[in-house]
Backbone as CSV, one residue per row, in Angstrom:
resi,resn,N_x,N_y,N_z,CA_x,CA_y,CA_z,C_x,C_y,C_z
1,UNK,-18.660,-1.434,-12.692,-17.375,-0.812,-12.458,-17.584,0.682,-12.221
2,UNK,-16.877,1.127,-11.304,-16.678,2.656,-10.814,-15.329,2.906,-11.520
3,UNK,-15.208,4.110,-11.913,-14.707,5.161,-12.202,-14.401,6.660,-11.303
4,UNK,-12.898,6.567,-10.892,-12.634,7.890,-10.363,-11.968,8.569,-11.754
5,UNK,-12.356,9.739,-11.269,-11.728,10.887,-12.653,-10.907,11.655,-11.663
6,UNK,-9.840,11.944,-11.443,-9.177,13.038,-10.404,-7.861,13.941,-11.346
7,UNK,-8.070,15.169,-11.069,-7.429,16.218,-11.738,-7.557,17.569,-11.456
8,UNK,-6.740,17.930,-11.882,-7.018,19.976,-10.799,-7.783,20.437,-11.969
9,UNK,-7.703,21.323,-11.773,-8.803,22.505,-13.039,-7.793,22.701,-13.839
10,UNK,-8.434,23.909,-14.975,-7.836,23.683,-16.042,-7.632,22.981,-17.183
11,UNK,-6.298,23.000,-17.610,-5.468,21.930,-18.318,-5.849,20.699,-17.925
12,UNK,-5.824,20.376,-17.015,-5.873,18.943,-16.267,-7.145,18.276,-16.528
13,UNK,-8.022,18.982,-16.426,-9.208,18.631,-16.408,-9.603,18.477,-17.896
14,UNK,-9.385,19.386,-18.606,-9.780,19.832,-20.199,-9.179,18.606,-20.546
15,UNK,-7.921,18.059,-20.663,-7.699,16.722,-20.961,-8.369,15.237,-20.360
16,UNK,-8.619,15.382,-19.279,-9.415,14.324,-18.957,-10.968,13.893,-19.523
17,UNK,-11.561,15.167,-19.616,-12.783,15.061,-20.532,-12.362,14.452,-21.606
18,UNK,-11.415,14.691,-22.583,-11.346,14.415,-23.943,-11.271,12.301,-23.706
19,UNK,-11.284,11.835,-22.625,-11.413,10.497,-22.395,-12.915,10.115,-22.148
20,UNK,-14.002,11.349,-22.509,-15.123,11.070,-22.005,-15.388,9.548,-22.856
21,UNK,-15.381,9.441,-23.956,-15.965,8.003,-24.655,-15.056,6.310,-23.873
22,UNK,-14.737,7.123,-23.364,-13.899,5.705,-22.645,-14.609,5.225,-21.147
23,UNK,-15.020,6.657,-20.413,-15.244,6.636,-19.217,-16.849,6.976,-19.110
24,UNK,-17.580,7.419,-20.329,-18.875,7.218,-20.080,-20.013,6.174,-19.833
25,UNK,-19.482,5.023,-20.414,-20.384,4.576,-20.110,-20.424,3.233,-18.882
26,UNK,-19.254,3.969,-18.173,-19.279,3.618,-16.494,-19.606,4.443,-15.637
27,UNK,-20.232,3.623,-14.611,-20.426,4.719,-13.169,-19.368,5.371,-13.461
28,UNK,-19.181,6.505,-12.666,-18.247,7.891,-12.780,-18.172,8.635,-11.822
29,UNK,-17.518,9.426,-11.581,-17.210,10.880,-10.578,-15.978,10.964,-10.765
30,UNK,-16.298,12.526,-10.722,-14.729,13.470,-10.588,-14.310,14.223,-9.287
31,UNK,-13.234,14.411,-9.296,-12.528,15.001,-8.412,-11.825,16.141,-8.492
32,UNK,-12.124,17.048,-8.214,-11.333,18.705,-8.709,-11.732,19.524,-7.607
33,UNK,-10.947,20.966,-7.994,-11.222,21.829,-7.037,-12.156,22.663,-7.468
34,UNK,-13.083,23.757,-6.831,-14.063,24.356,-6.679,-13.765,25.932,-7.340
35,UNK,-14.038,25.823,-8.746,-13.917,27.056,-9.811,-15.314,27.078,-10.481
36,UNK,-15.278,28.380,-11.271,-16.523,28.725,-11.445,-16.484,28.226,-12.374
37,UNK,-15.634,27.926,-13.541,-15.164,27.323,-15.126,-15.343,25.840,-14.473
38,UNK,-15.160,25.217,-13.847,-15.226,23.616,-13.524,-16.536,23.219,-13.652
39,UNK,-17.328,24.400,-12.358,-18.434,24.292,-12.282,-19.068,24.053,-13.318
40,UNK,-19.120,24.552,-14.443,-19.920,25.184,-15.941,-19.542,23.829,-16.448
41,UNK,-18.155,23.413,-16.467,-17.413,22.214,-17.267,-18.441,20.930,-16.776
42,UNK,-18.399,20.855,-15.595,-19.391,19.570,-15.226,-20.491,19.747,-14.861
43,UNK,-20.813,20.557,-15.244,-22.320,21.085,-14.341,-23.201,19.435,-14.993
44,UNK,-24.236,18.509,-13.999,-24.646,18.249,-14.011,-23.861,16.554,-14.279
45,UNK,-23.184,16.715,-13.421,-22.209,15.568,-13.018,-21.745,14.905,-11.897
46,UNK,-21.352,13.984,-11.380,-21.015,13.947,-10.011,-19.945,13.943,-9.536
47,UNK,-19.954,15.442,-8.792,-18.508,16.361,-8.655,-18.213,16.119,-7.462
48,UNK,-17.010,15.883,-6.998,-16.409,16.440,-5.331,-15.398,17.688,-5.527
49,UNK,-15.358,18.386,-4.895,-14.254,19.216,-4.699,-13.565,19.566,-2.774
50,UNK,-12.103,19.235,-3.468,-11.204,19.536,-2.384,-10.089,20.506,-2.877
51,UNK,-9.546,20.924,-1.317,-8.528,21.801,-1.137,-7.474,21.506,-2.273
52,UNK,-6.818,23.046,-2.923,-5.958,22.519,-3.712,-4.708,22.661,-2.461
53,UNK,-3.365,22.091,-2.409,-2.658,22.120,-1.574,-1.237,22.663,-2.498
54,UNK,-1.334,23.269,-3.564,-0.160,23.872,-3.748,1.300,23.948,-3.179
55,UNK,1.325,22.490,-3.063,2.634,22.028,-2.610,2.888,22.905,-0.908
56,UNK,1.727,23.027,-0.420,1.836,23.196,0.828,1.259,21.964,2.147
57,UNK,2.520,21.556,2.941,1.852,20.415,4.054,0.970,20.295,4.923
58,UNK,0.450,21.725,4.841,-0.853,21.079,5.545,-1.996,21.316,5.177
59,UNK,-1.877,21.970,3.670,-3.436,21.954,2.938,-3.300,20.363,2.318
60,UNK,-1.900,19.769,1.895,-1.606,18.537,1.488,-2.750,17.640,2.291
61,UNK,-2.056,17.589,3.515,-2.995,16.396,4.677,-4.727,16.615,4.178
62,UNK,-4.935,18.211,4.617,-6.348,17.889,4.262,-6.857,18.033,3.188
63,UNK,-5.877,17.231,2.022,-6.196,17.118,0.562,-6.224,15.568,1.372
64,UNK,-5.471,14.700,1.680,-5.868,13.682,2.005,-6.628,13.235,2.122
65,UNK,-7.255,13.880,3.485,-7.946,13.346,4.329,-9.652,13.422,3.887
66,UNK,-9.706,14.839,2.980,-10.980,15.073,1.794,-10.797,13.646,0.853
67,UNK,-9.648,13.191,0.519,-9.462,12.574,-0.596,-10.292,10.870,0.174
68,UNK,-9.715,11.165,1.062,-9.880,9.660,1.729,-11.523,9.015,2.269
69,UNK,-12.256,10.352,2.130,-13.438,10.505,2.894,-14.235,10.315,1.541
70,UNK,-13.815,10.539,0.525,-14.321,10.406,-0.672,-14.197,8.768,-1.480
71,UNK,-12.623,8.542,-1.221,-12.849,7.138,-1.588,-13.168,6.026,-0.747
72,UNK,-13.265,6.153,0.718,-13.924,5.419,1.145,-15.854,5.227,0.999
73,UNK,-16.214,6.629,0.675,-17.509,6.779,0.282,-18.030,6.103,-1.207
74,UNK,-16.983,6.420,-2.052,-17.268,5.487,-3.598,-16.753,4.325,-4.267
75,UNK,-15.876,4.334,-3.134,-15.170,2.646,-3.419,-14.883,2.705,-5.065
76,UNK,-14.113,3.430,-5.492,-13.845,3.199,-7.131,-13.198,2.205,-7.280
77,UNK,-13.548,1.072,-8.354,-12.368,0.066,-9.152,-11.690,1.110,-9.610
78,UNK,-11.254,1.690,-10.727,-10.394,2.656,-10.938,-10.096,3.844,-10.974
79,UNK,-8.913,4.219,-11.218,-8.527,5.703,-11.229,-8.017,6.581,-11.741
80,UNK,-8.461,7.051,-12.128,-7.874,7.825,-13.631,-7.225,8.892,-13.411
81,UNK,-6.112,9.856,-13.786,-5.398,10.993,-13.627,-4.779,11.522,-14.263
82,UNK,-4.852,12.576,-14.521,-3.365,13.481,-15.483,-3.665,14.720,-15.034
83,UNK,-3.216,14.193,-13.169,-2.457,15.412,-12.419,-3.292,15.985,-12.188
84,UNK,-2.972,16.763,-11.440,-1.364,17.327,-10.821,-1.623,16.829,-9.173
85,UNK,-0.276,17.288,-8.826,-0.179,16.779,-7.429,-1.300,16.315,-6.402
86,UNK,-2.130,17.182,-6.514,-3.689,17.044,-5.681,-3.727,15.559,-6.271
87,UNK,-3.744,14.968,-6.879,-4.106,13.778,-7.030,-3.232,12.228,-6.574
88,UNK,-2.300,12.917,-6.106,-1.387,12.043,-5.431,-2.456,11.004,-4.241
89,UNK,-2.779,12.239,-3.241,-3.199,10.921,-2.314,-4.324,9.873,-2.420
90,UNK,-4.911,10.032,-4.264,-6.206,9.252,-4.160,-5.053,8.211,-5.239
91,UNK,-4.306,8.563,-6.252,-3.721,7.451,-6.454,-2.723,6.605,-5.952
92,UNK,-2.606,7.211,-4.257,-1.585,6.276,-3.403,-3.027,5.282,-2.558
93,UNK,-4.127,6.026,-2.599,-5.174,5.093,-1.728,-5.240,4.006,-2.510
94,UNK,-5.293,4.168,-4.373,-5.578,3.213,-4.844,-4.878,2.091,-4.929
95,UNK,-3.819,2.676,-5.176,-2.645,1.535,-4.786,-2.288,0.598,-3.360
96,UNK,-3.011,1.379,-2.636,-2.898,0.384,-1.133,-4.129,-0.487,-1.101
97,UNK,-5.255,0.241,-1.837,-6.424,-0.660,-1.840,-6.713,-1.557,-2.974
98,UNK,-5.314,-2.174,-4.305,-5.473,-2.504,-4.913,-6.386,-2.287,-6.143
99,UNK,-6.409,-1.020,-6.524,-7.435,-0.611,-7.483,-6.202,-0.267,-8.540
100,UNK,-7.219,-0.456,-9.440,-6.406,-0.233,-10.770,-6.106,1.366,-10.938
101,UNK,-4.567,1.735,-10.924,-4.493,3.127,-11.307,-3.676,3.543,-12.793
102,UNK,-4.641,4.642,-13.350,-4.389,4.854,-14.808,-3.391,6.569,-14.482
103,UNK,-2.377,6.659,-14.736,-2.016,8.110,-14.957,-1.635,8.219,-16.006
104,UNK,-2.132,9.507,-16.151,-1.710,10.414,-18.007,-1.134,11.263,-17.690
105,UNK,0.646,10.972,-17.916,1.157,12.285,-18.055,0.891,13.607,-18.814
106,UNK,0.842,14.913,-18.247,0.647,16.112,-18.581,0.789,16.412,-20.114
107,UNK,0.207,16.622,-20.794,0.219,17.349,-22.038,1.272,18.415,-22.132
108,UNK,1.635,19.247,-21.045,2.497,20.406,-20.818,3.627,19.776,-20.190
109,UNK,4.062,18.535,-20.127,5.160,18.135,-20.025,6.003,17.296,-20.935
110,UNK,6.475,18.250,-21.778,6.792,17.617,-23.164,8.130,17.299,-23.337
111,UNK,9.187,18.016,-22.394,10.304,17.713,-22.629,10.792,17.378,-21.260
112,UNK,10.331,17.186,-19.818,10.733,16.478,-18.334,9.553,15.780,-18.085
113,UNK,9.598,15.365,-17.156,8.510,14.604,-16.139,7.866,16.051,-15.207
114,UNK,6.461,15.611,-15.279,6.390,16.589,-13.964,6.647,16.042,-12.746
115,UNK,6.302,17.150,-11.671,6.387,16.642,-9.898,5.214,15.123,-10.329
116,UNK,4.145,15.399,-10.311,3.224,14.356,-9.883,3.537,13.435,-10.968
117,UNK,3.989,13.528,-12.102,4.426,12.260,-12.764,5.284,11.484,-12.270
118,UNK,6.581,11.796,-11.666,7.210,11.279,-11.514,7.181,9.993,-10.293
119,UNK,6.368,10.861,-9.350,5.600,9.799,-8.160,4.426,8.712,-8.695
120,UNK,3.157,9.425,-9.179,2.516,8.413,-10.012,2.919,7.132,-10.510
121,UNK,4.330,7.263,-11.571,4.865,6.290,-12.475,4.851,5.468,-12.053
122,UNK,5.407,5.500,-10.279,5.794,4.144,-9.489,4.582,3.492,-8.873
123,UNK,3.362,4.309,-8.720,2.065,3.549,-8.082,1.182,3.577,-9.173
124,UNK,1.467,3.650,-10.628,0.312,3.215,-11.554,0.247,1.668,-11.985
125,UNK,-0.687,1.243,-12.309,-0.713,0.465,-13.343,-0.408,0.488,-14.775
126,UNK,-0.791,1.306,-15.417,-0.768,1.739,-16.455,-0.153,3.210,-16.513
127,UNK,0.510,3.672,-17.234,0.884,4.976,-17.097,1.537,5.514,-18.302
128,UNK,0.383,6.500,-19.111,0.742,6.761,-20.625,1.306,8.296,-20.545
129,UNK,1.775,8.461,-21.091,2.660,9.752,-21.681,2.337,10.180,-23.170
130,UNK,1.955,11.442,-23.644,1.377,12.036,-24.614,2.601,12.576,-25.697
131,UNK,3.860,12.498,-24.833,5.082,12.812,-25.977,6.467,12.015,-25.774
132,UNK,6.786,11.187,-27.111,7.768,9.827,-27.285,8.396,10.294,-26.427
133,UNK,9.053,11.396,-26.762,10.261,11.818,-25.937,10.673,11.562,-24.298
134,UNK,9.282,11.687,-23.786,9.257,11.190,-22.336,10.122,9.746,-21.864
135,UNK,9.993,8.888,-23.008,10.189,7.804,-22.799,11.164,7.251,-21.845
136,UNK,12.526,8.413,-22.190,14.025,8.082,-21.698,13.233,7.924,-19.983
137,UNK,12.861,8.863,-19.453,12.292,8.962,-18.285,11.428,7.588,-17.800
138,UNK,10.339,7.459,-18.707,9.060,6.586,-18.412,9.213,5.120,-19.244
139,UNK,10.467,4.444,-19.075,10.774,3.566,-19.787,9.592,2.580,-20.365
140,UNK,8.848,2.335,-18.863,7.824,1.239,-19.022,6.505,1.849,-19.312
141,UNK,6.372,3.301,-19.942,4.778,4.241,-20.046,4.335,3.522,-21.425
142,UNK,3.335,3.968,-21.518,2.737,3.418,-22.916,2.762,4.908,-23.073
143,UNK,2.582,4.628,-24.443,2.767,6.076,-25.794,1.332,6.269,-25.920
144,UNK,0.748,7.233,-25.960,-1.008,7.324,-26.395,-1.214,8.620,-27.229
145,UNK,-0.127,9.487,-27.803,-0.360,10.507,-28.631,-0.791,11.206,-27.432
146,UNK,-1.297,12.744,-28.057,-1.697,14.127,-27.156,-3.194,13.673,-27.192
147,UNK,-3.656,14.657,-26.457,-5.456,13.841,-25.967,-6.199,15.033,-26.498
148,UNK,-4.910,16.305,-26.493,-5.934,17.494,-27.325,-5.474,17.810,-28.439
């Protein structure tokens, strides 16, 4: 089994590590953008980095189209996420290509949904949320506590 890890820097990322005992001891790769702190974070891992698209349409596309060139190259069974938007078009690939998709809502979204949660919800498989409260929103999320 393959393992995609996809998440922006940061926050995003700092929480996804904390799933390392879940996701280590599968094939793996991540997906993020190109910081010097990422760098250090995975150094000696197998990294891609693409455009962040900051809710702009045409760094969006060629967040895609990076995104697409990547999962056609690693063919992941699954996909793991907690965000942000950049990660939209690898968990809409997964969903067209039938792969299992995992999203973790944001840690910093404690009292709304974020943007990319709210799209996610509808193309995950699974889709956990780190605070009850979400629930009213994420009727069908599983509850998994905070990850930090």
């Amino acid at each position: 089994m393959k393992v995609c890890l996809i998440s922006s820097a940061g926050g995003h990322l700092t929480e996804i590590l904390q799933l390392r005992e879940a996701f280590e001891k599968y094939e793996h790769f991540f997906v993020t953008f190109n910081r010097n702190d990422v760098k250090h974070k995975l150094r000696g891992k197998r990294v891609y980095f693409i455009c962040d698209p900051k809710r702009n349409p045409f760094k969006f596309v060629k967040n895609f189209f990076q995104t697409l060139k990547i999962f056609l190259k690693e063919k992941p069974n699954v996909i793991i996420s907690t965000g942000a938007g950049m990660a939209l078009p690898m968990i809409l690939l997964g969903k067209i290509f039938r792969k299992k998709v995992v999203f973790i809502e944001s840690m910093a979204a404690v009292y709304r949904p974020s943007f990319a949660g709210r799209i996610a919800y509808h193309l995950s498989d699974l889709f956990i949320i780190q605070w009850k409260q979400l629930s009213k929103y994420y009727p069908k999320a599983a509850y998994g506590g905070t990850l930090i």
